[in-house]
C-alpha positions in Angstrom: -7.9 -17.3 9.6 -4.5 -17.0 12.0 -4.9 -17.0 15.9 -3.9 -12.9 15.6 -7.2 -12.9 13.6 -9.6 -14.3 15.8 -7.9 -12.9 19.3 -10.0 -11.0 21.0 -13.0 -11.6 18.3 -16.6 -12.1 19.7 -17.5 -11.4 16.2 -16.9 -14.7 13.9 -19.9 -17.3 14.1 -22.1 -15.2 16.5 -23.2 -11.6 15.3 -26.0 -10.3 14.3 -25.3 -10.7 10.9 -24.1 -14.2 11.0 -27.3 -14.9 12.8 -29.5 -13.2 10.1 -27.5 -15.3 7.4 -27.6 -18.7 8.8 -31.6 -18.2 9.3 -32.0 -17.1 5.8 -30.3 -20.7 4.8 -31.9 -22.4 7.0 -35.6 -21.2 6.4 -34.8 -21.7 2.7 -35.2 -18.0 1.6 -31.7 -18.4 0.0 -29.8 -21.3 -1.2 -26.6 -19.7 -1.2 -24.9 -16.7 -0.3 -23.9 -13.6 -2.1 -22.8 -10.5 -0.7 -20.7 -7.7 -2.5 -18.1 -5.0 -2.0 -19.3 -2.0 -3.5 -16.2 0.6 -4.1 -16.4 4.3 -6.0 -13.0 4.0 -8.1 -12.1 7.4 -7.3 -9.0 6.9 -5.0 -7.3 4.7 -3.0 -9.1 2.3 -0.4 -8.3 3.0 3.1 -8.3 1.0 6.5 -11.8 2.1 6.7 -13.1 0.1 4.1 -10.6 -2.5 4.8 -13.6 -4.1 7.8 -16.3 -4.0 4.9 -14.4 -5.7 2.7 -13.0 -8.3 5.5 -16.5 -9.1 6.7 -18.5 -9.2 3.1 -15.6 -11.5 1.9 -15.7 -13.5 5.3 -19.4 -13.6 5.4 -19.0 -15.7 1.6 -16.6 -17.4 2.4 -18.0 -18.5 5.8 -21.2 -19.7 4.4 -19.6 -21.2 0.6 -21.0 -18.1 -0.8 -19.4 -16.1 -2.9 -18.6 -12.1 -3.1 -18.5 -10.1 -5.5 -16.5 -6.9 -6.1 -18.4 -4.2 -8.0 -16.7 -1.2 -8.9 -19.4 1.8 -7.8 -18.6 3.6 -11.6 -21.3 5.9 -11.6 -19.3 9.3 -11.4 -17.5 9.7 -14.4 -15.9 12.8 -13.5 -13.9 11.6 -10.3 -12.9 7.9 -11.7 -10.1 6.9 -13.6 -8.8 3.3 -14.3 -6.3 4.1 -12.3 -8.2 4.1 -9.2 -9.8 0.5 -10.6 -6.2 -1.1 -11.1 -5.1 0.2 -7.3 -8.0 -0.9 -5.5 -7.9 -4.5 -7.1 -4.5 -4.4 -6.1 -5.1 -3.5 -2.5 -7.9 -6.3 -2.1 -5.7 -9.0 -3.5 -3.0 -8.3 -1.3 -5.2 -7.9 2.0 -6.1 -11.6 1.0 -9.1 -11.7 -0.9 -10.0 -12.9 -4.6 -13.6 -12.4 -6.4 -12.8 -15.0 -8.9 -14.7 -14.6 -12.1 -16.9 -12.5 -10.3 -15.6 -9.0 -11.4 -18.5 -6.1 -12.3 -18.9 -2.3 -12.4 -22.3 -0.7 -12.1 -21.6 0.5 -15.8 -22.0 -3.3 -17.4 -26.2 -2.6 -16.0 -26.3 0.8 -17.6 -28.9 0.1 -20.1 -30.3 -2.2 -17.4 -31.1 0.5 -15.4 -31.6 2.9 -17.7 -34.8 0.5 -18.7 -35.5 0.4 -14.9 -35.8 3.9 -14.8 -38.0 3.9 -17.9 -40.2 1.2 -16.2 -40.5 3.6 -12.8 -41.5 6.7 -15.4 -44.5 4.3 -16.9 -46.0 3.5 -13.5 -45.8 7.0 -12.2 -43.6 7.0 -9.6 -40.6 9.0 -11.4 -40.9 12.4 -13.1 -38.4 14.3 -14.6 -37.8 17.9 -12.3 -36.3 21.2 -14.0 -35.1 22.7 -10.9 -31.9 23.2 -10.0 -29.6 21.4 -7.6 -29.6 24.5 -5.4 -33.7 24.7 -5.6 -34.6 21.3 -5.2 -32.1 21.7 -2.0 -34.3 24.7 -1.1 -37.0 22.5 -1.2 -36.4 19.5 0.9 -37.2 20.6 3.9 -35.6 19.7 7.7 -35.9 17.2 9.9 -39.0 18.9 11.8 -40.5 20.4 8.5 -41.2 18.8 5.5 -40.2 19.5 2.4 -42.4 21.2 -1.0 -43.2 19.8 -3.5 -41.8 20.5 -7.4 -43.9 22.4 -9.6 -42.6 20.0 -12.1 -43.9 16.4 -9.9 -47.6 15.9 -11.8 -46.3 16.2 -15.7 -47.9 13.8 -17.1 -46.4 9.9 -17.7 -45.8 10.4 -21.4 -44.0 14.0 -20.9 -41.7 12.4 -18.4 -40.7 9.7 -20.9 -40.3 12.3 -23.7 -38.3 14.4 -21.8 -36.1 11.7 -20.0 -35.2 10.1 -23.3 -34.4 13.3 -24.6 -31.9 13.4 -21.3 -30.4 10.0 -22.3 -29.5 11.8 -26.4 -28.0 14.1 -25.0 -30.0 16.8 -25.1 -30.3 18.7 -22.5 -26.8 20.8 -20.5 -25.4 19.5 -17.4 -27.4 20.4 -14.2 -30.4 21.4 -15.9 -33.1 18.4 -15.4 -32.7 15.5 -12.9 -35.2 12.0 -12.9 -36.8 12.1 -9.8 -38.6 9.0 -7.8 -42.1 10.4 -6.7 -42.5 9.8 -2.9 -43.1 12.0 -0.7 -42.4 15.4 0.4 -43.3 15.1 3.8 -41.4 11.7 4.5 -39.8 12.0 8.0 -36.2 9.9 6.3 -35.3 12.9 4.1 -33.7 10.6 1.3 -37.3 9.6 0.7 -38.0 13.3 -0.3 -38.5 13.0 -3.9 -34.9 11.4 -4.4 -32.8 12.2 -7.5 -32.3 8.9 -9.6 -30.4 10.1 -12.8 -28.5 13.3 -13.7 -27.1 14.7 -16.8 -22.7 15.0 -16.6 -20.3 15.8 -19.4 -18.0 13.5 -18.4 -16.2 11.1 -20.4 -16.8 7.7 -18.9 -13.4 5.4 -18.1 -15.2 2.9 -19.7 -18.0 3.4 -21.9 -16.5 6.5 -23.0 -19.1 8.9 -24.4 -21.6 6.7 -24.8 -23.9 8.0 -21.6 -24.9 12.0 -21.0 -27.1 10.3 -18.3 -25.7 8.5 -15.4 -27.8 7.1 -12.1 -27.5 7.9 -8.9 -25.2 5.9 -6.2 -28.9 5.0 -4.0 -30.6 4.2 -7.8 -27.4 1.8 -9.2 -26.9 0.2 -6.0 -29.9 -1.6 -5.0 -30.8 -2.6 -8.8 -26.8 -3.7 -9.5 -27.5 -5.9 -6.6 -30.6 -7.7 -8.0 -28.9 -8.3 -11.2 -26.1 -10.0 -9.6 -28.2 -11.9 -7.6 -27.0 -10.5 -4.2 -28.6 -11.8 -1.1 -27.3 -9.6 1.6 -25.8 -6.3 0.8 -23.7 -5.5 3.8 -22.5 -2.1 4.2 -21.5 0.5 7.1 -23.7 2.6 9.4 -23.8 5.6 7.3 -26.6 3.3 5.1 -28.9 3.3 7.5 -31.1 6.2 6.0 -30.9 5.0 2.8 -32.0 1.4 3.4 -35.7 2.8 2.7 -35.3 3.7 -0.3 -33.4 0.8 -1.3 -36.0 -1.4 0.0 -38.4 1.1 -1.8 -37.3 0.9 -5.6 -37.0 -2.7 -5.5 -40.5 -3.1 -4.3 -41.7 0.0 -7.3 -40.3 -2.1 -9.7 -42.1 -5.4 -8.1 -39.1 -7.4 -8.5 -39.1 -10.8 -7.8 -38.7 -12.2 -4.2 -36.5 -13.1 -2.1 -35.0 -9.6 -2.9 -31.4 -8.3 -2.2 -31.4 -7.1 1.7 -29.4 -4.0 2.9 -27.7 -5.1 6.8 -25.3 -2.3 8.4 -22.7 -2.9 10.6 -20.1 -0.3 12.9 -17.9 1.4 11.1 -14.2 1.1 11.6 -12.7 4.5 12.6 -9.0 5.4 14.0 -7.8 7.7 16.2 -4.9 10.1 14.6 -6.3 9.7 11.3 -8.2 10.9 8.5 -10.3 8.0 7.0 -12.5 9.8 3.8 -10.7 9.6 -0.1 -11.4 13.1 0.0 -9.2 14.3 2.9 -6.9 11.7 1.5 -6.8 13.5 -1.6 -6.8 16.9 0.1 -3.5 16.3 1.7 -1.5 14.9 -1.3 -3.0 18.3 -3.6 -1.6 20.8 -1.4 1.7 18.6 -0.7 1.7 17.3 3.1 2.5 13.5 1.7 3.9 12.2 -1.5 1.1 10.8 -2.8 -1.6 7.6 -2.1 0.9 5.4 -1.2 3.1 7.7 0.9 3.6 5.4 4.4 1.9 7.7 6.9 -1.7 8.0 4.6 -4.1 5.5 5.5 -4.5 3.8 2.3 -3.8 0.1 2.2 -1.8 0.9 -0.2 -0.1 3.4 2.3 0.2 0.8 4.7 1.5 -2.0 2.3 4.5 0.1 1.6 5.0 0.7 5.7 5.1 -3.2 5.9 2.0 -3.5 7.4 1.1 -7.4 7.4 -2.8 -7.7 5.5 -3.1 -10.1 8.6 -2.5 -7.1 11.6 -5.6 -5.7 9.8 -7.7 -8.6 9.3 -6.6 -9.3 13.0 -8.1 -5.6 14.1 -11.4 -5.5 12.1 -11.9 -8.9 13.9 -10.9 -7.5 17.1 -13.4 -4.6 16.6 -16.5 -7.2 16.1 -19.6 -6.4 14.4 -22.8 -4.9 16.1 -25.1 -2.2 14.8 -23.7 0.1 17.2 -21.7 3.5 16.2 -19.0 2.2 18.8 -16.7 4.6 19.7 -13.1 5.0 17.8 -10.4 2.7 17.7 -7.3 3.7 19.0 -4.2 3.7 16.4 -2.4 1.8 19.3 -4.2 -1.0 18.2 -3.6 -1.3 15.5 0.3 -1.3 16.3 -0.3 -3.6 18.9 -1.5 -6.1 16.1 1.5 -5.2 13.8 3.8 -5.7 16.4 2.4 -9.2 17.9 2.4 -10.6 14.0 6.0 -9.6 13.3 7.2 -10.3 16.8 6.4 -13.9 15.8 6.9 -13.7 12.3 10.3 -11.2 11.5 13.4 -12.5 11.2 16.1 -10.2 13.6 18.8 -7.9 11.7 21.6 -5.3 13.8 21.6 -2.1 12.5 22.3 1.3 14.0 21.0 5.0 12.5 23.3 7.3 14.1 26.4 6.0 14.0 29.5 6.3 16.6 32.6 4.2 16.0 33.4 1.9 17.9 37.5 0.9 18.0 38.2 -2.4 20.3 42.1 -1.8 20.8 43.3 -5.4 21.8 41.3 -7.0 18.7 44.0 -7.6 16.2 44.5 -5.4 13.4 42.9 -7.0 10.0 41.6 -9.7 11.6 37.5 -10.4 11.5 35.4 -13.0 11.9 31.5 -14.4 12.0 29.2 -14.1 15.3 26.0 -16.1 14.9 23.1 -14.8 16.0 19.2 -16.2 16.3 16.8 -15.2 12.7 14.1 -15.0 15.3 14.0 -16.2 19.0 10.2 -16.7 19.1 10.7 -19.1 16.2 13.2 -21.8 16.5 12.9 -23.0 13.6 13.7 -19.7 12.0 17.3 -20.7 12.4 20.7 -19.0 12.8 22.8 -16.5 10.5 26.5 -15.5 10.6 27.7 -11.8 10.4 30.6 -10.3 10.7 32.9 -8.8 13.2 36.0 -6.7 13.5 38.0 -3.9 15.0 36.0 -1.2 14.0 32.2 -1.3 14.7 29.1 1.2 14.9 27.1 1.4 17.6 24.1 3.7 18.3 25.5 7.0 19.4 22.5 7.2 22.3 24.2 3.7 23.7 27.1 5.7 24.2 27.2 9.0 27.3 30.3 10.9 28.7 28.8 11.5 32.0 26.1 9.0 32.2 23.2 9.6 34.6 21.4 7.6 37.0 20.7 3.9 35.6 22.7 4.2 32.7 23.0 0.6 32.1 24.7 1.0 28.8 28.5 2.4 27.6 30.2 4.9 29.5 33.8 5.7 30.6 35.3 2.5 32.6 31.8 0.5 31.9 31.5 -2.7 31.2 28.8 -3.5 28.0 27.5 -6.9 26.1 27.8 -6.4 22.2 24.8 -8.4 20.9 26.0 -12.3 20.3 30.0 -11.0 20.5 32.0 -10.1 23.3 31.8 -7.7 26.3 33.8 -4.9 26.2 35.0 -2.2 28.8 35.3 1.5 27.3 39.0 3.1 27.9 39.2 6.5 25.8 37.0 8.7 24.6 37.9 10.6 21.5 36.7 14.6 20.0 36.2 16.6 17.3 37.5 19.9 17.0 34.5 21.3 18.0 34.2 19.4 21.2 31.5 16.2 19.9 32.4 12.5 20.2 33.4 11.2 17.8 34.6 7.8 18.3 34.9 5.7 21.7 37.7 3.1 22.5 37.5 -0.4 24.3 39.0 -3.4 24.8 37.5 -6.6 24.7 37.5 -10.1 26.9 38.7 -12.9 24.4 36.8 -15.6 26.6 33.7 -13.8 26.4 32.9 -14.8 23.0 29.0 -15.0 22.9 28.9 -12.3 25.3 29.1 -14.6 28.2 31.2 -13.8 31.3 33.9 -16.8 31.7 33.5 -16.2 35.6 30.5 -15.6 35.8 30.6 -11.4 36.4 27.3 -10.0 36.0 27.3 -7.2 33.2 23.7 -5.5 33.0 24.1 -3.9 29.2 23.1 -5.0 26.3 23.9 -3.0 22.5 23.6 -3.8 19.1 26.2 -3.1 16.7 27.6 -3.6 12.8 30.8 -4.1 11.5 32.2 -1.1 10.0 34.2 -3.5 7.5 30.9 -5.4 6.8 27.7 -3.3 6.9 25.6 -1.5 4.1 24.8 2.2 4.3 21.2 3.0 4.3 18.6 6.0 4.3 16.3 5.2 7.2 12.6 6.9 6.8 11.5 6.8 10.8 7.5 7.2 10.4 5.1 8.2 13.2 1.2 9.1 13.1 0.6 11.7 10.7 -1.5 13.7 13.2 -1.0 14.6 16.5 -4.8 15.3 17.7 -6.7 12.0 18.3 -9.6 13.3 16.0 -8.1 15.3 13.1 -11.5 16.6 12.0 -12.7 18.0 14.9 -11.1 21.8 14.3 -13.0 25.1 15.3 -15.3 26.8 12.3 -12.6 28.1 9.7 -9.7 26.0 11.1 -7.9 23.5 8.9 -7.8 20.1 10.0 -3.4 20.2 9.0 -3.0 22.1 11.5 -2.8 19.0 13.7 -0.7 17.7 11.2 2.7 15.8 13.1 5.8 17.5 11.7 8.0 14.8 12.9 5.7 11.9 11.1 9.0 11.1 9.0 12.3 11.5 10.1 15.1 10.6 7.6 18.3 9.1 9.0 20.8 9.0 5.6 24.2 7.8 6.8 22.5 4.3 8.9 24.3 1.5 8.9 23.0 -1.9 8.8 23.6 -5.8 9.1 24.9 -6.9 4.9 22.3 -9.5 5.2 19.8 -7.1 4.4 21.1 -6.8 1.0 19.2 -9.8 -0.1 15.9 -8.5 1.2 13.1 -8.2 -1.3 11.4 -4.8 -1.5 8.6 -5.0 1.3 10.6 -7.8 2.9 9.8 -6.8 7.0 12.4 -7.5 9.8 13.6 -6.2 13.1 16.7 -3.9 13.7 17.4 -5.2 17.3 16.1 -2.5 19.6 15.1 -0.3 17.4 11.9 -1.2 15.9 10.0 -3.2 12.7 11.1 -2.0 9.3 10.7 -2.4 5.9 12.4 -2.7 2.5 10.8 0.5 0.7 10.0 -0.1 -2.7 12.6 2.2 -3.6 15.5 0.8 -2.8 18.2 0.4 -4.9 20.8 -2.2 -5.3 23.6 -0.6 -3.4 21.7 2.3 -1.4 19.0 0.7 0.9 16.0 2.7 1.8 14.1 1.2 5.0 10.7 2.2 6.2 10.2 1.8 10.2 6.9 0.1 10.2 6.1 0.2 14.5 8.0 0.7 17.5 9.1 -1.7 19.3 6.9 0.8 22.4 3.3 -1.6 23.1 1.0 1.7 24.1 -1.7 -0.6 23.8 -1.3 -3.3 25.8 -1.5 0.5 28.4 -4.9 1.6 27.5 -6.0 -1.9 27.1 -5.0 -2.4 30.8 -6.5 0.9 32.3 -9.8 0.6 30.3 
C-alpha cells in the first residue's frame, strides 16, 4: 500500500472489523480468513463499490486470507456476460486478483435448490400463491405487523409438491413464490415471511434455460457463503436489516459451526454524484453520457478512461476509514485532491495550449529552430529531462495574452515583458487584427542571452507562459471534463422533479484545434501527464495516430485542501 493510501487513514490495523478478525484467529474460531465480494453483473461497478471491494480484498490479504469474487447471478433478466467481463476488468485494474477463486451464485443452484427443499421438509418454508402486490399488502409497517398468508399452514408434502412443480416449469411468472415461515409480527420487516425463490422467464447468461426458478439475493447469499467457506461476509450498511435473516437460514438449516458472519461497514458516498447502476443506467438510456465508460459517470470504468490512478481511490476509501457509522458524504474534492497529489508526484510535464494565439518573435531568424530542455517532472528528479522544439512562430494560450490588461496582469500585454517556459523572455511590440476587430496574432522580440528564461542582468520579470512550437506541435481535440452535476446531492429533487435537472451542462467542453508538445505522440492510450498550467490529462482511448484526443483528468485548482482547512 503507497503512502497516498494510508494518509490520513485511522482505518488499517485498528477498526472494528480488523479487531473482530484478529480475535476470531486468535480464539481459534477460524484458521484462516475468507471474505468475498459479492457483485449483481448487471452494470458497471462504480466508486461506491470500489471501498467494499478495497476493504474485503485488504481484509484477505491483511490476514493471508484469501477473497473471493462471486458474481451475485441470480437475476437473469438484468445480467449479461457483458456486465461479468467489465466488472472483472474493473477489479483487476483497481489492483486486485481472486486467483483461482472465481464463482457465481449459479455454480450452487442445485445446492440451494436442495437447501430450499430441506427448509420445506422441516416446516419452515411454504409455497404462497399471492401475488407480489398482495403479499406487499400484507407485510405490514413498522408500528403494525404484518398478516399472515392464507396459503402459510399447507401442509409439508403440498409445499414440496408444489415447489417441485415450480422448479419444471410449471407454473407462469409471478404466480407462486417459496416463502421462509417466520413471523408476521417480526419488528425487522425482512423477517416477515421473506420470499426465497421466484418463478422468471428469463434465459439465464449461463445456465441458459435450464432454471424457471431462481433464489432470492438474501436466500443465495448467506448459503453461497457457506459453500465457499466464507468466514466474514463484509458488506455495506444497507445489510444491516437483513443480517437476521441471514443469520436465520443458516441456523434453519443447522449448518455446521463456525458459520459465515455478516459485518457492515459505512458506505462510501460522493457529493455531485449519482452512485446506484440504476441511475447509471438511467442517464446513458435517455442520452445525457455516451455510455458506462463515458468520463464524467462514476463507473471505474468511467474513471479509468478520465485517467483516474486505481491508487487516488484506494488512497480515498482509506482516507474515509471504516466504522459502523452512516458518516456523512464525501466531498468529490476529495477525491481530486487524491488524484492530484498522486500525479503531482507521478506525471511527467508536457506544454500544450487549447486556444491558440500565434505568437511571431521578430528578431528570431527566419528558418531557424532549435531544442529547449525542460524537466519530465520537478518533484521527481530522477524523471529526467526532454528536448522540444522552438522557433519563430509559437502558440500561446490566447487568455495569456490582453490588449488592455487589468490590475495584476502579470502575463503578455503591449510593452510587457514575459518568461516563455524553459526559453527565452520576450517583450510584446505589435499587436495584430482580424477584419472583424479579434486578435489574431501578437508580435515580440526576444533577449538572445536569456536562453533558459533567465535575465543576463538580473531584471526581475514576474510572468510565466507556456507555449508550443507552431513548426513542431501536434493538433489535438481536448475533451475539458467537470462534475456531471451541479447540486451536491443529485437525488435530493422535489416530488415529480428529475434528478437531470441538476445535470452540469458544461461537464465536457471540447476544444478541437489544441495544440500540444510532439512528445505526446508516443503516449499510450490512458498514458496521464500534465499540460503546464493547465491541468492533468489523459490519452483517451480514442485517439488516433495523427489526431490526438486528450481527456482533462483534474484541475490543477486544490478545493480540498479549502474545506479540509475550514472544517
Amino acid at each position: 500500500m503507497s503512502d497516498s493510501e494510508t494518509r490520513g487513514s485511522a482505518g488499517r490495523g485498528d477498526d472494528f472489523i480488523r479487531r473482530i478478525v484478529r480475535e476470531d484467529l486468535a480464539s481459534g474460531k477460524h484458521q484462516r480468513v475468507v471474505t468475498r465480494w459479492p457483485p449483481e453483473p448487471n452494470g458497471y461497478l462504480h466508486i461506491g463499490h470500489a471501498k467494499a471491494i478495497w476493504l474485503n480484498f485488504g481484509i484477505a490479504a491483511e490476514f493471508g486470507g484469501r477473497c473471493h469474487l462471486r458474481f451475485d447471478d441470480t437475476n437473469p433478466a438484468a445480467e449479461s456476460s457483458e456486465f461479468v467481463a467489465a466488472q472483472q476488468a474493473d477489479l483487476r485494474w483497481l489492483g486486485y486478483d481472486w486467483g483461482e477463486h472465481l464463482h457465481f451464485a449459479s455454480d450452487h443452484f442445485e445446492a440451494l435448490y436442495q437447501f430450499a427443499l430441506e427448509l420445506v421438509r422441516r416446516g419452515r418454508a411454504f409455497v404462497c400463491d399471492l401475488s407480489p402486490e398482495e403479499i406487499l399488502e400484507r407485510r405490514g409497517t413498522l408500528t403494525e405487523a404484518g398478516s399472515e398468508s392464507p396459503f402459510r399452514e399447507r401442509s409439508r408434502d403440498e409445499n414440496l409438491d408444489i415447489f417441485e412443480q415450480m422448479r419444471a416449469g410449471a407454473f407462469e411468472p409471478g404466480s407462486r413464490v417459496l416463502r421462509a415461515k417466520i413471523s408476521m409480527a417480526s419488528p425487522v420487516l425482512t423477517m416477515r415471511d421473506p420470499a426465497l425463490y421466484r418463478i422468471v422467464a428469463a434465459r439465464h447468461h449461463r445456465s441458459g434455460a435450464d432454471w424457471p426458478i431462481y433464489p432470492l439475493y438474501d436466500f443465495a447469499h448467506c448459503l453461497s457463503d457457506a459453500i465457499e467457506g466464507v468466514t466474514h461476509s463484509l458488506c455495506t450498511m444497507e445489510f444491516v436489516d437483513h443480517r437476521p435473516l441471514y443469520d436465520w437460514i443458516l441456523a434453519a438449516l443447522d449448518l455446521p459451526e463456525p458459520r459465515p458472519r455478516q459485518i457492515e461497514f459505512n458506505p462510501l458516498r460522493l457529493t455531485h454524484t449519482v452512485l446506484s447502476k440504476r441511475w447509471c443506467r438511467e442517464l446513458i438510456e435517455r442520452g445525457h453520457v455516451e455510455g458506462w465508460d463515458d468520463p464524467r459517470m462514476p463507473t471505474l470504468a468511467g474513471l479509468r478512461r478520465r485517467g483516474v490512478p486505481p491508487e487516488a481511490i484506494r488512497a480515498l476509501c482509506a482516507g474515509v476509514g471504516v466504522t459502523r457509522r452512516e458518516e456523512a458524504t464525501t466531498q468529490l474534492a476529495r477525491l481530486e485532491f487524491e488524484v492530484r497529489t498522486l500525479l503531482n508526484q507521478s506525471a511527467p510535464r508536457r506544454l500544450g495550449v487549447l486556444r491558440p494565439l500565434k505568437l511571431v518573435i521578430e528578431n528570431y531568424p527566419e528558418g531557424q529552430s532549435e531544442e529547449v530542455e525542460l524537466a519530465n517532472n520537478p518533484e521527481d528528479p530522477a524523471a529526467g529531462t526532454r528536448h522540444t522544439g522552438f522557433g519563430r512562430e509559437l502558440y500561446i494560450e490566447r487568455d495569456d495574452f490582453a490588449e488592455t490588461p487589468p490590475k495584476k496582469f502579470y502575463r503578455l500585454s503591449p510593452g510587457s515583458e514575459v518568461r516563455l517556459r524553459g526559453a527565452y523572455l520576450i517583450t510584446c511590440t505589435e499587436v495584430v487584427k482580424n477584419a472583424a476587430g479579434e486578435v489574431s496574432e501578437v508580435r515580440a522580440r526576444y533577449d538572445p542571452e536569456s536562453r533558459g528564461g533567465s535575465a543576463p542582468d538580473g531584471r526581475r520579470v514576474r510572468g510565466t507562459l507556456h507555449w508550443v512550437s507552431a513548426q513542431h506541435a501536434l493538433p489535438a481535440t481536448v475533451r475539458l471534463f467537470d462534475r456531471l452535476f451541479l447540486a451536491e446531492d443529485p437525488l435530493a429533487t422535489a416530488p415529480g422533479e428529475d434528478f437531470t435537472k441538476h445535470l452540469n451542462p458544461e461537464s465536457c467542453v471540447v476544444v478541437e484545434d489544441a495544440r500540444v508538445e510532439p512528445a505526446l505522440a508516443a503516449f499510450e492510450r490512458g498514458a496521464c501527464f500534465q499540460l503546464e498550467r493547465l491541468g492533468y490529462f489523459c490519452v483517451d482511448l480514442d485517439s488516433k495516430p495523427g489526431r490526438l484526443r486528450l481527456n482533462r483528468t483534474v484541475t490543477l485548482r486544490d478545493t480540498w485542501a479549502k474545506i479540509a482547512a475550514r472544517s
